[in-house]
N, C-alpha and C positions, 0 to 999 in steps of 0.2 A: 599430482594435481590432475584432476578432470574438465573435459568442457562440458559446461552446462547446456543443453537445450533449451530453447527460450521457447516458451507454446505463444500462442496469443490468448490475451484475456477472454475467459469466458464467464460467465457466473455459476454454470458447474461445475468448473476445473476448480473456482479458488475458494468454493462453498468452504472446506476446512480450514481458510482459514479467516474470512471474513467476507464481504459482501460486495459485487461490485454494481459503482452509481452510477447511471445511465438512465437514458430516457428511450428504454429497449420498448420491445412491443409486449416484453411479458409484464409489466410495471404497472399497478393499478393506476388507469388511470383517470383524474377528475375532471368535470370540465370547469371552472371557475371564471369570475371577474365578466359575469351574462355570457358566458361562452367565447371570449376572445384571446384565455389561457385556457390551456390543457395543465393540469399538475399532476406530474408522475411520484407518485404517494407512499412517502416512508420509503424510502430507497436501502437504509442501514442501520441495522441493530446499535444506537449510539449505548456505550456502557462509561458514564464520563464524572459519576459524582459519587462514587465509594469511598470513603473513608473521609467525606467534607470537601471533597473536589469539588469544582465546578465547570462549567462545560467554556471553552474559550474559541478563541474564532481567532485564525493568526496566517500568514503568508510567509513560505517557506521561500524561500529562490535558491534552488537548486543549481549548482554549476554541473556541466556532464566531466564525466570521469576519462583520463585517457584510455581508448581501447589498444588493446583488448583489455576488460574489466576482469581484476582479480578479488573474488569477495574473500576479504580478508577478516569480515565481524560481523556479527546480527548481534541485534538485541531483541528486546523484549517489554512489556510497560504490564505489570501485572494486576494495577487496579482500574485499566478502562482502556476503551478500543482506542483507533486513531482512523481520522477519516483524511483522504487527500484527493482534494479536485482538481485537476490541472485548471491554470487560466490561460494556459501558451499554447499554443496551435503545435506543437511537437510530440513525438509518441515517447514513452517512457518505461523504464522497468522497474519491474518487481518480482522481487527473492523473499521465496517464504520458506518456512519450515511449519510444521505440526507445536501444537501446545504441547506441553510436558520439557523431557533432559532432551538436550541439544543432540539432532543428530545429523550430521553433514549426508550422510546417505540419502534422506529424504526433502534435500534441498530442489524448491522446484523457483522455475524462473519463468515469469509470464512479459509479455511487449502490451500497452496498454496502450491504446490508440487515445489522440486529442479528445474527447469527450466523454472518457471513461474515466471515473475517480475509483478510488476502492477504500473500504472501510478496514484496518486489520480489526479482527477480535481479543480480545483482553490476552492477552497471553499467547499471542502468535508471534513465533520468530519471523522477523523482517529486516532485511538490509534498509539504511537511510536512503531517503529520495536519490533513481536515479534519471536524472534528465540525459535524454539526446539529444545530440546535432547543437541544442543553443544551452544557454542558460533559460530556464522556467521556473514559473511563478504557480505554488501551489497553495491553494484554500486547504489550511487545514484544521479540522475541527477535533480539539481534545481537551481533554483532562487538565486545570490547571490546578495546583495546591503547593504546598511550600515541603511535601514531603515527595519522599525517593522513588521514583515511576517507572525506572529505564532501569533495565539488566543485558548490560552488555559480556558477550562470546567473544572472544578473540579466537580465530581459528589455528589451528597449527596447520602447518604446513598439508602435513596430511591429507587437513578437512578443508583446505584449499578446494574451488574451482574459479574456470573462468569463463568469460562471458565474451565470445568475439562479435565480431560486425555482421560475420556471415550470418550467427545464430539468432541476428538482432532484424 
């Protein structure tokens, strides 16, 4: 088992695997409502109604994990991305992998600060929400239908790492 490096989120770092939402300065921005909104415009490639989906709106409340965090699964949702906005004032992580066969080698782990959401893309490996320090509450925008979305990895030991406080 390895420890993972946590980077902090950037929108370059996590380009491979989806997108992240913010109201950065590189974000086209509108001015709207006679000028008294600014809208930061199309923030995330949504891909949410392949196969008769439809796009849903839902709040995750995330518990944090005891540290030091051992990632023990990812999955996967192979007919549309998944968006998640924090609404809790605490920083959070996310464990991604590359599209394609599962490969523990190229696990990477970002710290997402309070007003950072991120989009995954159709087919990007990601561990389930993980909150820090409290319980939080996430906006998240996906795919609903009555068929099979989620392909979950159980990892072996092996493909074990883990995630401590220091890295976080």
């Amino acid at each position: 088992m390895r420890v993972l490096d946590i980077e902090p989120l950037t929108a370059a770092a996590f380009a491979p695997y989806g997108d992240v939402i913010e109201a950065s300065t590189t974000a086209q921005q509108i001015p709207i409502n006679y000028g008294n909104t600014i809208r930061f415009h199309d923030l995330a490639k949504l891909e949410l109604t392949s196969g008769g989906g439809q796009a849903g709106v839902s709040i995750f409340r995330s518990t944090p994990l005891p540290l030091p965090i051992t990632v023990k699964m990812m999955e996967y949702h192979p007919k549309s991305s998944q968006a998640f906005v924090p609404l809790s004032a605490s920083p959070y992580l996310v464990v991604v992998a590359e599209k394609g066969d599962f490969d523990a080698g190229k696990l990477r782990a970002f710290r997402a600060e309070p007003g950072q959401g991120i989009n995954y893309y159709a087919g990007t490996w990601h561990h389930f929400s993980l909150a820090l320090g409290e319980v939080s509450d996430f906006l998240v925008i996906d795919r609903i239908a009555d068929d099979h979305n989620c392909i979950e990895h159980h990892l072996s030991a092996d493909e074990q790492v883990v995630l401590t406080l220091s890295t976080a």
